[in-house]
C-alpha positions in Angstrom: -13.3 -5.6 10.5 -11.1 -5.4 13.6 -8.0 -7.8 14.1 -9.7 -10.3 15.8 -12.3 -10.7 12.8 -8.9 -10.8 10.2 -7.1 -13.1 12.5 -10.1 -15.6 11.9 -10.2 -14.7 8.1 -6.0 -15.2 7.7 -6.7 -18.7 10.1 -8.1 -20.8 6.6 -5.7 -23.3 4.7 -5.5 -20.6 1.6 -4.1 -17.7 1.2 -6.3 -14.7 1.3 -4.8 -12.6 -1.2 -3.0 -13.7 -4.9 0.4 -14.6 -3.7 1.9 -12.0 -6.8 2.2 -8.3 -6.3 -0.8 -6.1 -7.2 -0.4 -5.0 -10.6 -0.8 -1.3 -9.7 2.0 -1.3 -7.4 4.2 -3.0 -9.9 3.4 -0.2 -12.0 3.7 2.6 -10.2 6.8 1.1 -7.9 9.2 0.2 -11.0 11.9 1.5 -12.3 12.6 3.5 -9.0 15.9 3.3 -7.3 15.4 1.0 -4.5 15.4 2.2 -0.6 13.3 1.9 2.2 10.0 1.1 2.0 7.0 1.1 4.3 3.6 -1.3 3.5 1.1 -0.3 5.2 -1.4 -3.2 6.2 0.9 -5.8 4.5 -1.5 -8.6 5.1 0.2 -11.5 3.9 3.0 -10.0 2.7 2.8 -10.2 -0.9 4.0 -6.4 -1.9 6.3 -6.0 0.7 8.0 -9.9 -0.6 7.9 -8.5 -3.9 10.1 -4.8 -3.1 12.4 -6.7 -1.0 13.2 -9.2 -3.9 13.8 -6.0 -6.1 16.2 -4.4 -3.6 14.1 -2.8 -1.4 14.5 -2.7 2.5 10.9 -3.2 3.7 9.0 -2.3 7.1 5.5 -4.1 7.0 3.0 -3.2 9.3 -0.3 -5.0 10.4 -2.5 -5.7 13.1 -3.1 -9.0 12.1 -0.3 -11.5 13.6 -1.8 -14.2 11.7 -0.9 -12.7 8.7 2.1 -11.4 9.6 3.0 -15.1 10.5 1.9 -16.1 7.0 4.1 -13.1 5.6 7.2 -14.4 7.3 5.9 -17.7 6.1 6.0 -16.8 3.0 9.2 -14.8 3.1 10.9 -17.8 4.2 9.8 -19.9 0.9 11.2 -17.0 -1.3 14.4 -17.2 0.4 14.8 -20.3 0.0 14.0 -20.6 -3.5 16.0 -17.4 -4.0 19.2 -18.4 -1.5 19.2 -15.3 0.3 17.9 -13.3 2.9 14.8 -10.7 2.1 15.2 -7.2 3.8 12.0 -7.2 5.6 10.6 -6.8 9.5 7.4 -7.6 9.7 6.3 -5.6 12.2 2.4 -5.9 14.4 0.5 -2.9 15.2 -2.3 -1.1 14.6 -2.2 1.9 11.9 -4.9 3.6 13.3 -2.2 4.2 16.3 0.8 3.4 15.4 3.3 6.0 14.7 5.1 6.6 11.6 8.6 8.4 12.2 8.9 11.2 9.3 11.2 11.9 6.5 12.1 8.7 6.7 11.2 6.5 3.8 11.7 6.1 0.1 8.2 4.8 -0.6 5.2 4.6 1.7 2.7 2.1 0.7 -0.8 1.6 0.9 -3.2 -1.2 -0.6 -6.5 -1.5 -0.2 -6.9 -0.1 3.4 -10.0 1.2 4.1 -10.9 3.2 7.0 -13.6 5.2 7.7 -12.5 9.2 5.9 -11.3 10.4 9.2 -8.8 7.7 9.9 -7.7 7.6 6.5 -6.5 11.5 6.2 -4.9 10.9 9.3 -2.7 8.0 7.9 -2.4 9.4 4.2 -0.9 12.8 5.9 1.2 10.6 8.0 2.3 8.7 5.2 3.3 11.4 3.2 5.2 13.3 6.2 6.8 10.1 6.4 8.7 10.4 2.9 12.3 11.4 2.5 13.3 13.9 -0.5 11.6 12.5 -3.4 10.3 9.8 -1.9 6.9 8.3 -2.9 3.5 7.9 -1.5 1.7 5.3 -3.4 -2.2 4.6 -2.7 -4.0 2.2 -4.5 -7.8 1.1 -3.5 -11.5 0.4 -3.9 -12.8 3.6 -5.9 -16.4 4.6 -4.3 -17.8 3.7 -7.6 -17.0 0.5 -7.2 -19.8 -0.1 -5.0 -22.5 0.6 -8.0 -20.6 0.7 -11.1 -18.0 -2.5 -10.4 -17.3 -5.9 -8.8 -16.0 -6.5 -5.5 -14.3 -4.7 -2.6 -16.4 -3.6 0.5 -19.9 -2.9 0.3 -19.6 0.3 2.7 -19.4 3.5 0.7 -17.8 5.1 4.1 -14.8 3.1 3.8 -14.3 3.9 -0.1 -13.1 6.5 -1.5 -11.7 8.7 -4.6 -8.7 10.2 -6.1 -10.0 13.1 -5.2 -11.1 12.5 -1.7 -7.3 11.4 -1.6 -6.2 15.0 -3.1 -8.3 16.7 -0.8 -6.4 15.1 2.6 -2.8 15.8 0.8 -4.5 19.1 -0.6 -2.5 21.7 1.6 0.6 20.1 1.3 0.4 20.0 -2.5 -0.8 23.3 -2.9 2.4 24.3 -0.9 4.4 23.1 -3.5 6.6 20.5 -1.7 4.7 17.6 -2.7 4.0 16.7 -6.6 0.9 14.4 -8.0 2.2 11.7 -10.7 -0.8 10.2 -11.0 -4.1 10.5 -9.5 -7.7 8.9 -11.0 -10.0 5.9 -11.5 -8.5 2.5 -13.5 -10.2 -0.5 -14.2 -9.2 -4.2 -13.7 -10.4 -7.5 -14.8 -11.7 -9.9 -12.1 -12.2 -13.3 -13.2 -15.0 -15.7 -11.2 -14.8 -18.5 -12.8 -16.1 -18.5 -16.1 -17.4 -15.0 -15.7 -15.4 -11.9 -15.9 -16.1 -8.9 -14.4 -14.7 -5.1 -14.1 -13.6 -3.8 -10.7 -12.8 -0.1 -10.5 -9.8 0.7 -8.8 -8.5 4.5 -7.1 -4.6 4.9 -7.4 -2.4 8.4 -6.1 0.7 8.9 -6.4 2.3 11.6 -4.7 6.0 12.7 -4.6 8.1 14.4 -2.0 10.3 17.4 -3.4 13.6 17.8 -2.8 17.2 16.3 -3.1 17.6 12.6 -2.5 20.9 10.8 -0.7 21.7 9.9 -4.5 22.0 13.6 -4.8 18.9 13.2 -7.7 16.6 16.4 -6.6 13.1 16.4 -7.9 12.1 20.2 -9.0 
C-alpha cells in the first residue's frame, strides 16, 4: 500500500492500531538505559509515545502525514495527562528513500514494515549502520508462516519474512563480529476476534552493536 492508500486507511474515526505499545517491543526495549531512538514507520505513534514516556528521545519516521498528525495527536493527550513534554519529532518521509545518518542511535526500531525482500535488506542494513556502540536493532513482524499456519497480517508471502531471512541481510556484518544476535526466531501471540481466539505468528531480531557506549558500558 503506498501513502496515498494509508493516508485513506489513517482518515477513519478509530485508531488503526491498539493505542498500547506492542508487547514485543516492551520486551525486548526494557530495562535498557534510555537514549535515542529511531521508529521506523511509526504509524500512529504508539511505540515511539511509549519510549519517550520511559526517557527516550524519539525520531519517528513515516510516510503517512495522516498518521503522523494522529501521532502528534496523540502525543499531545499523553502530555497532558502526564504534565510534560514527550521527546519526540515526528518526522514525514518515505523509508524506502529516506536516509538514515549512521552511528547515531541507541535503538533503531522496526514494527511490522513490510517491503518487498529487496527494500527490506536495504533498510535493515541501514538500520543497523545506524546504531551507536551497543546500540540496538530491534525487528519485530509478520513471520512468513503466518500466511498458512496463523491469523492475520498481509496475505503476500513477498512481503513476509523470517528470522532468518533477517540474519541473512545482517549476515556479513555479524559474521564480522561487530554486531551480536540476542534474540532471533518465531513467537506466537493471541489475537482475539470477538469471541474467537486465534494464534498469529510473529518474527522478532534483535541485534546489537559492539563496542563502548557514552556511559562508558562496552559490550564484548
Amino acid at each position: 500500500m503506498d501513502a496515498k492508500g494509508w493516508d485513506e486507511r489513517y482518515s477513519g474515526a478509530e485508531f488503526v492500531w491498539p493505542r498500547q505499545p506492542n508487547r514485543w517491543v516492551v520486551q525486548e526495549v526494557r530495562g535498557n538505559p534510555p537514549g535515542r531512538a529511531l521508529d521506523l514507520a511509526t504509524g500512529e505513534g504508539r511505540n515511539a509515545i511509549w519510549l519517550a514516556e520511559i526517557g527516550w528521545s524519539v525520531t519517528a519516521v513515516d510516510f503517512s502525514e495522516v498518521a503522523l498528525r494522529r501521532a502528534a495527536g496523540l502525543e499531545a493527550e499523553v502530555e497532558e495527562e502526564r504534565g510534560e513534554e514527550l521527546a519526540i519529532e515526528w518526522v514525514w518521509g518515505d523509508l524506502r528513500t529516506w536516509e538514515l545518518p549512521t552511528s547515531t542511535y541507541d535503538l533503531v526500531l522496526m514494527s511490522y514494515l513490510h517491503l518487498p525482500s529487496y527494500e527490506r535488506t536495504a533498510l535493515v542494513r541501514a538500520g543497523a549502520a545506524a546504531l551507536a556502540a551497543n546500540g540496538m536493532l530491534v525487528v519485530v513482524g509478520h513471520d512468513s508462516s503466518n500466511l498458512t499456519d496463523g491469523y492475520g497480517g498481509p496475505q503476500d508471502a513477498g512481503v513476509l519474512y523470517t528470522a532468518a531471512d533477517l540474519e541473512t541481510d545482517l549476515q556479513d556484518l555479524i559474521k564480522s563480529g561487530g554486531y551480536v544476535v540476542e534474540r532471533s526466531g518465531r513467537f506466537a501471540r493471541e489475537v482475539v476476534v470477538g469471541e474467537e481466539s486465534h494464534v498469529a505468528w510473529d518474527v522478532i531480531l534483535k541485534v546489537r552493536r559492539k563496542g563502548e557506549s557514552k556511559s562508558g558500558y562496552q559490550l564484548t
